[in-house]
C-alpha positions as CSV (number, residue, x, y, z in Angstrom):
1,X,7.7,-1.9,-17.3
2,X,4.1,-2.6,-18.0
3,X,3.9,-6.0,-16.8
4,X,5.7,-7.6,-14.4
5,X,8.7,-9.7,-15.5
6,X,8.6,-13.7,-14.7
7,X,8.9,-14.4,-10.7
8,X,11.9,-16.6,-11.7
9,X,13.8,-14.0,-13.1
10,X,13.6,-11.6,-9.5
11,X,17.3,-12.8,-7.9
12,X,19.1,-12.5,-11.3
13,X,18.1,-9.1,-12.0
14,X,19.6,-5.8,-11.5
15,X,18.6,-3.7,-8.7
16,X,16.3,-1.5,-10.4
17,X,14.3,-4.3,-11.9
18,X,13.9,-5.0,-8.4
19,X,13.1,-1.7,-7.0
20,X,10.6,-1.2,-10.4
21,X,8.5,-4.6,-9.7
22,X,8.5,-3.4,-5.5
23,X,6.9,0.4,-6.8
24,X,4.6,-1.3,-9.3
25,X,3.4,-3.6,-6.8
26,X,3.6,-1.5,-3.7
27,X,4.7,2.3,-3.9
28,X,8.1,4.3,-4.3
29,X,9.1,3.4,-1.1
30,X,13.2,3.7,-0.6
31,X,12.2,2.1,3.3
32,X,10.7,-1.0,1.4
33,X,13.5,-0.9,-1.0
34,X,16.2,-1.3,1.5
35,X,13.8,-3.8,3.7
36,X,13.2,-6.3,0.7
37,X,15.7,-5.9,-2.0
38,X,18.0,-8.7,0.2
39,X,15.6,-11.2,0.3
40,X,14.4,-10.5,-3.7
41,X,17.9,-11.1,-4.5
42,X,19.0,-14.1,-2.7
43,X,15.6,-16.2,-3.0
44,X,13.0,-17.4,-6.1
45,X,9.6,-17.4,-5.3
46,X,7.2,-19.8,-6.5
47,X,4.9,-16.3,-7.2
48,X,4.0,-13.1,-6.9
49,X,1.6,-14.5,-4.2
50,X,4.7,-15.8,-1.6
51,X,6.4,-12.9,-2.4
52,X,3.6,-10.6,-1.2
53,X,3.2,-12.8,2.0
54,X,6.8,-12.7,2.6
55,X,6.7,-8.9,2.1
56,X,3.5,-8.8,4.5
57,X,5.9,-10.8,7.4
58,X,8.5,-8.4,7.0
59,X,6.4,-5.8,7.4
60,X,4.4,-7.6,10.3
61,X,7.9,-7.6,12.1
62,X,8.5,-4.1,11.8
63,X,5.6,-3.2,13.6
64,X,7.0,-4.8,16.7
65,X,10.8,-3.8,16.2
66,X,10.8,-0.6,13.9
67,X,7.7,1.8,14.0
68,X,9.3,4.5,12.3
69,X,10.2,2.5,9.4
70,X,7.2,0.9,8.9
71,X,5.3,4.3,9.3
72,X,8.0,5.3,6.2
73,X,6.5,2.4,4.3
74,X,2.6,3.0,4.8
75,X,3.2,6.9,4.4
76,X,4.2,6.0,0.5
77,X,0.3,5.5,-0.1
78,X,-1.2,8.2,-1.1
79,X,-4.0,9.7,0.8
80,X,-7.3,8.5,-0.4
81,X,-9.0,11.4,-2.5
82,X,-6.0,13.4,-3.5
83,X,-5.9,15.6,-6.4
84,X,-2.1,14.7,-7.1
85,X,-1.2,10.8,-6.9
86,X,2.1,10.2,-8.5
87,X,1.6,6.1,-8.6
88,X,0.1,5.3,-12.0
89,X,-1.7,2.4,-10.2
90,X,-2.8,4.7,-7.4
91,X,-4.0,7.0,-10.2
92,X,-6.3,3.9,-11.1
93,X,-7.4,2.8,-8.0
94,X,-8.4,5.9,-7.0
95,X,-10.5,7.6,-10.0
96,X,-13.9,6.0,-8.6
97,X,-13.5,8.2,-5.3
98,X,-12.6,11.6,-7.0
99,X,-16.4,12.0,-8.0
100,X,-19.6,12.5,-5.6
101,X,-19.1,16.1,-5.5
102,X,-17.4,19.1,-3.4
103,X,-18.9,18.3,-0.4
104,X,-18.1,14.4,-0.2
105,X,-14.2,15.3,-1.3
106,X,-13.9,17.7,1.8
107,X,-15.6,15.8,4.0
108,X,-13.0,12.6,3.0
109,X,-10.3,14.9,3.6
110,X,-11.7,15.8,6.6
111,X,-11.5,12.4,7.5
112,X,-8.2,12.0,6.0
113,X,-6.7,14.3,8.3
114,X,-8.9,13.5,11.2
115,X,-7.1,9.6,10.5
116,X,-3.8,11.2,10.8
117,X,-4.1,12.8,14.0
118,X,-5.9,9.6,15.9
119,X,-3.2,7.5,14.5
120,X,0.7,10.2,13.7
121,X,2.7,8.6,11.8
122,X,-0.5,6.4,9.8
123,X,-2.1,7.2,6.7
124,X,-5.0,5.0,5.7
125,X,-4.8,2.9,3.9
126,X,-7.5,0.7,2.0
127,X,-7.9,-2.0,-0.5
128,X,-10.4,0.0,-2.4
129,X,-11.3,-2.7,-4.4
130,X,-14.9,-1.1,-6.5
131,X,-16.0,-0.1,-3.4
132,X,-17.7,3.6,-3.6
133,X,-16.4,6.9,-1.8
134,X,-19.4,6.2,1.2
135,X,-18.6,2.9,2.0
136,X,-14.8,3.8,1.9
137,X,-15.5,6.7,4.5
138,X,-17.4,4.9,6.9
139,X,-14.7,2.4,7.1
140,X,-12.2,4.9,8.2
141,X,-14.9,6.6,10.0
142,X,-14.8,2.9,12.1
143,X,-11.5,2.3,12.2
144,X,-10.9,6.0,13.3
145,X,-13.4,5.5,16.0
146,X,-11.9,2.0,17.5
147,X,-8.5,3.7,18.1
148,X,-6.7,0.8,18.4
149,X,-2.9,1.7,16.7
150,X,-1.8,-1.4,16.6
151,X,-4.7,-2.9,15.1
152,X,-4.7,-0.1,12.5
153,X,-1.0,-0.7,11.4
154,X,-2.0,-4.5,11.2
155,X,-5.1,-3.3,9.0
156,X,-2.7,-1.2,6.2
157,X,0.1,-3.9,6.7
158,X,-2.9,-6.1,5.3
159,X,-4.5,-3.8,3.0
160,X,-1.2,-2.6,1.6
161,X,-0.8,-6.5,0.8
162,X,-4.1,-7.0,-0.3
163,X,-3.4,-4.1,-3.3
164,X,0.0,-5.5,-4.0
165,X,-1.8,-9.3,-4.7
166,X,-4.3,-7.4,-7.0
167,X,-2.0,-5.2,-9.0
168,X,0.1,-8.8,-9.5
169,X,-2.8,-10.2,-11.2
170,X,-3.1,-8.0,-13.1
171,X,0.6,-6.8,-14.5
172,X,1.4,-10.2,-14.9
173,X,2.4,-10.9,-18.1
């Protein structure tokens, strides 16, 4: 699927439509799957927009009522700077930060893993949006240093939304 069939379509369409539009938009996430495929099937959006906002409550409610899975869910990003990014979109996103040299791609995974052990069960995530490796860093340099986990799972509830609205726009067909 290289675009993204019409909104309208979504609750008359098999399951792996479904699961197909939720990768392309999000990640491979069986967690997501089994979280949204209910609501994909029983009710038509007016957009990909609503869609992603309803997504975005859903996931706002898990981080009061079901850590683990939403930990399952953010975890399907990869990590920024990765060699080896299965998501074709991810691929994309990504090929501005895999330049600035040997020194700036251990030093993000530095900060990668430096993330991951302030915040277990996170992995950042970032709307990445044209912004270069530096500015990328000190963000998760920031958020790293504020230490606030529930702030920081409201953050990639948000950016994981953010990337979703932007890959709509532009698989839309």
């Amino acid at each position: 699927m290289a675009s993204l069939p019409s909104i309208s379509t979504l609750p008359h369409s098999p399951d792996s439509t479904l699961t197909t539009v939720l990768d392309l938009l999000f990640e491979p996430s069986p967690p997501l799957h089994t979280l949204t495929l209910p609501i994909l099937r029983s009710t038509t959006f007016p957009s990909y927009d609503v869609l992603i906002t309803a997504v975005n409550a859903q996931l706002t409610a898990l981080a009061t009522s079901d850590i683990d899975t939403l930990s399952q869910i953010l975890c399907s990003h990869p990590r920024l700077g990765e060699k080896k990014v299965d998501s074709e979109q991810s691929r994309k996103e990504q090929a501005q930060l895999q330049g600035g040299g040997e020194e700036e791609g251990a030093k993000l995974k530095s900060l990668n893993e430096e993330y991951e052990r302030a915040f277990p069960g996170l992995r950042y995530v970032v709307f990445v949006n044209g912004r270069p490796r530096p500015i990328i860093m000190e963000n998760m340099r920031a958020r790293i240093d504020r230490g606030d986990i529930v702030a920081e799972r409201q953050e990639a509830i948000q950016a994981m939304c953010d990337i979703a609205a932007d890959r709509a726009a532009k698989l839309q067909s």
